[in-house]
C-alpha positions in Angstrom: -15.7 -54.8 -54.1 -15.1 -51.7 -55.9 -11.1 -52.0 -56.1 -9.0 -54.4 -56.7 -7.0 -55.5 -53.8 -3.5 -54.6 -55.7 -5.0 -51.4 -56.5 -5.9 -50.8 -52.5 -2.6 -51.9 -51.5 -0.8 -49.6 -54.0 -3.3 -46.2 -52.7 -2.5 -46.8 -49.4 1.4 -47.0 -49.9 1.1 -43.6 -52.1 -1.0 -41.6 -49.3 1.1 -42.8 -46.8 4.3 -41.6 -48.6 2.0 -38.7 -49.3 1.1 -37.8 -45.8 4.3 -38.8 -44.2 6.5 -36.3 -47.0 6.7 -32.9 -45.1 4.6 -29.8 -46.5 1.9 -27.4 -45.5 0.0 -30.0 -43.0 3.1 -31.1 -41.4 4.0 -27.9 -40.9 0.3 -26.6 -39.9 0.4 -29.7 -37.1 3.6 -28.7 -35.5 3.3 -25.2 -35.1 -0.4 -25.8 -33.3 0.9 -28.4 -31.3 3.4 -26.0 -29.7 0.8 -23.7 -29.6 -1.8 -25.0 -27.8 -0.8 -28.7 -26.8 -1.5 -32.0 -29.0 -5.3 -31.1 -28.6 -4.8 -28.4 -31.0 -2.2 -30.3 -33.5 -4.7 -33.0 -33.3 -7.9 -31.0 -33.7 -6.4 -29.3 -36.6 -5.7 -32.5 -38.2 -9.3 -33.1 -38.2 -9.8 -30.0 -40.0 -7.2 -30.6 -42.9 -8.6 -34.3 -43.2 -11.8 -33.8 -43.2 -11.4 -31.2 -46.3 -9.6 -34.0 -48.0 -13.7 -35.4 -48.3 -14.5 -31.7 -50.3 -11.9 -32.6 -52.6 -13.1 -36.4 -53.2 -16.2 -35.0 -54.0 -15.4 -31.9 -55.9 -13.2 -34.4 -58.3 -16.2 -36.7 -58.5 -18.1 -34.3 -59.3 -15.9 -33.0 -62.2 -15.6 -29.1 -60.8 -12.2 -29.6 -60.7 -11.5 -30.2 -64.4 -13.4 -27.0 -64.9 -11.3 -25.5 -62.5 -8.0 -26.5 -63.3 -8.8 -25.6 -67.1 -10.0 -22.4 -66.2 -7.4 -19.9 -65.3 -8.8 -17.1 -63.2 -10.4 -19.5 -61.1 -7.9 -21.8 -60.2 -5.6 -18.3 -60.2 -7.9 -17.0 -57.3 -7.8 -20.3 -55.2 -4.1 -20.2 -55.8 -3.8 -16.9 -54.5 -6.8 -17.0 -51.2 -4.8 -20.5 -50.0 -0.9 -18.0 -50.6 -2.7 -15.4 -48.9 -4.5 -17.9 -46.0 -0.7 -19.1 -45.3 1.2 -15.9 -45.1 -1.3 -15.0 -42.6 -0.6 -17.9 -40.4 2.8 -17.1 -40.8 2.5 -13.8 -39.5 0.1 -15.3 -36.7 3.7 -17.2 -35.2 5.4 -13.7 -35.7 2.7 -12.2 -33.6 2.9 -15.2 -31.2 6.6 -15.0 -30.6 6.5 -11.1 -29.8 3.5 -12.0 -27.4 5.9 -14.6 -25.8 8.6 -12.3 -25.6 6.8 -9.9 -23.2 5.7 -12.5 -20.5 7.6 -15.2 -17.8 8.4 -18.3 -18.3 4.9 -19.0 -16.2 2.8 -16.7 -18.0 3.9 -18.8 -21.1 3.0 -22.3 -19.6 -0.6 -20.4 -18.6 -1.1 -18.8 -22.0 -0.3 -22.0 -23.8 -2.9 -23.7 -21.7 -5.6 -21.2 -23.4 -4.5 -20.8 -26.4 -6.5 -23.9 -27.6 -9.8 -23.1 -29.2 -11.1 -26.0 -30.8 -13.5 -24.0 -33.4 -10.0 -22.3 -34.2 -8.0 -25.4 -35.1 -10.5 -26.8 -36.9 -10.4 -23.6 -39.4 -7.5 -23.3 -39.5 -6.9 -26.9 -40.8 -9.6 -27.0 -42.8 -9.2 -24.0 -45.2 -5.3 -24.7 -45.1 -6.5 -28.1 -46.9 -9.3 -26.8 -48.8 -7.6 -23.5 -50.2 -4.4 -25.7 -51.3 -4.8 -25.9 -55.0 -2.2 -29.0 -54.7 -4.3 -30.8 -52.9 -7.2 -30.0 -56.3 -4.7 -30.8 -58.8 -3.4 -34.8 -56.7 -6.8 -35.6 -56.1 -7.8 -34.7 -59.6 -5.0 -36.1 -61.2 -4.5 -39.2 -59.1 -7.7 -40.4 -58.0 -9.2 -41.4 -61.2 -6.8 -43.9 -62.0 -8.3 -46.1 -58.6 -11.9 -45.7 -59.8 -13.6 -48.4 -61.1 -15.7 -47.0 -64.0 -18.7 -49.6 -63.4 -19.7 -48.1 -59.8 -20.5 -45.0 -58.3 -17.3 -42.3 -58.8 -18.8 -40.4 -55.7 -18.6 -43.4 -53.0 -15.8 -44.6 -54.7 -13.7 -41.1 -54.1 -15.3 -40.9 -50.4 -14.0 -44.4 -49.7 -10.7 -43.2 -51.1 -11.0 -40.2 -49.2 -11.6 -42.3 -45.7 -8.4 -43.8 -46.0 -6.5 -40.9 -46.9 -8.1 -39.5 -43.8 -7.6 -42.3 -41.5 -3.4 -42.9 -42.5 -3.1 -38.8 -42.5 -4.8 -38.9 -39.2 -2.6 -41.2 -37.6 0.5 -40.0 -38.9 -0.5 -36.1 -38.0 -1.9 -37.3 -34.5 1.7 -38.8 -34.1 3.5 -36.1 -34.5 1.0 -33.7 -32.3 2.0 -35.8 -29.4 5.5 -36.2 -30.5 5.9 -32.1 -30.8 4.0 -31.6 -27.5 6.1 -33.6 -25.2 9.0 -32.1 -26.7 7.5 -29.0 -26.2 7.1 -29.6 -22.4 10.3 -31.2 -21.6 13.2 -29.8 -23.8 11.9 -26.0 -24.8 12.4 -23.6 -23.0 10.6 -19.7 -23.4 13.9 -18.7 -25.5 14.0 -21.6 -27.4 10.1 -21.6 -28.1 10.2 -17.7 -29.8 12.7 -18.9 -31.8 10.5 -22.0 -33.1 7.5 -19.8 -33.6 10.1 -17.6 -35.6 11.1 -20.3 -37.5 7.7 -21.5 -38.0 6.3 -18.4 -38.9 9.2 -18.1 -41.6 8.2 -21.3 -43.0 4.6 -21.2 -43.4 5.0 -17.0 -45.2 7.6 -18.8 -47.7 5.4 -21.8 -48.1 2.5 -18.7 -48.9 5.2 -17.0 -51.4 6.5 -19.9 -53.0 2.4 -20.7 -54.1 1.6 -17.2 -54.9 5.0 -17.3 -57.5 4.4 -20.4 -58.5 2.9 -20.6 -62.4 
């Protein structure tokens, strides 16, 4: 075994306190999932999870410690992952104007296309992968559940896996949650002003990491 069961236990509570606490993913999930359905909040939970293995390995690796410690670089990430929001911000702006134009049945077709599975999976994955939060938790919090004696690599993959498989569940949840909502309750009025509302959150979640120092 390379952890201790206590230590297991105690990773599994964090990660799931982690994933569950809404943020960037959350908000990434919901807004695909009334976009294109709970195939695309799901598929784009694939894509954020599956960056979360880049991060176990850059950590491993140590890259991160050089890039936390050097300040252009970690300035530049900072800013590409503002920048990578903000635009999928403005991508619900431009969604709700598009909206705005068609019937209620146009809507219901449109939705029906909208989902592009190469898409989702971007999107989610350079969401995760450009978030320097997610670089400075796995750098920070990882190393206190490796085991010095074994491999830090498999160690932060394993660590990784279950991160993926709790955030996975909890994100696939909430696809399927948002989509049926989506189908019974919203109606085309309501749904421009959730793709406002989404679109306003995602630009100030871009801001608020661009200002942050």
């Amino acid at each position: 075994m390379y952890m201790e069961t206590h230590l297991m236990i105690t990773f599994l509570i964090a990660i799931t306190i982690l994933s569950m606490t809404p943020g960037l993913d959350t908000m990434l999930v919901i807004r695909n999932s009334a976009r294109g359905g709970w195939q695309d909040g799901i598929t784009s939970s694939f894509g954020i999870c599956s960056g979360l293995f880049i991060h176990a390995s850059v950590s491993a690796v140590g890259i991160s410690v050089i890039l936390l410690q050097t300040a252009w670089a970690f300035t530049a990430l900072k800013t590409a992952g503002a920048i990578y929001i903000v635009w999928l911000g403005i991508g619900s702006f431009r969604n709700m104007l598009r909206n705005g134009k068609k019937l209620p049945e146009e809507q219901v077709t449109a939705a029906k296309q909208s989902f592009s599975v190469s898409r989702s999976l971007r999107e989610g994955l350079l969401s995760n992968v450009l978030n320097p939060k997610t670089v400075v938790f796995y750098m920070a919090f990882l190393p206190q559940f490796i085991n010095p004696q074994h491999s830090a690599w498999i160690q932060s993959l394993i660590l990784a896996g279950c991160h993926f498989l709790v955030a996975m569940i909890w994100q696939s949840f909430l696809a399927i949650l948002v989509s049926q909502a989506k189908n019974r309750v919203l109606q085309p009025k309501v749904g421009r002003v959730f793709d406002g509302l989404t679109g306003t959150i995602l630009v100030s979640l871009g801001v608020k990491l661009a200002l942050d120092s």
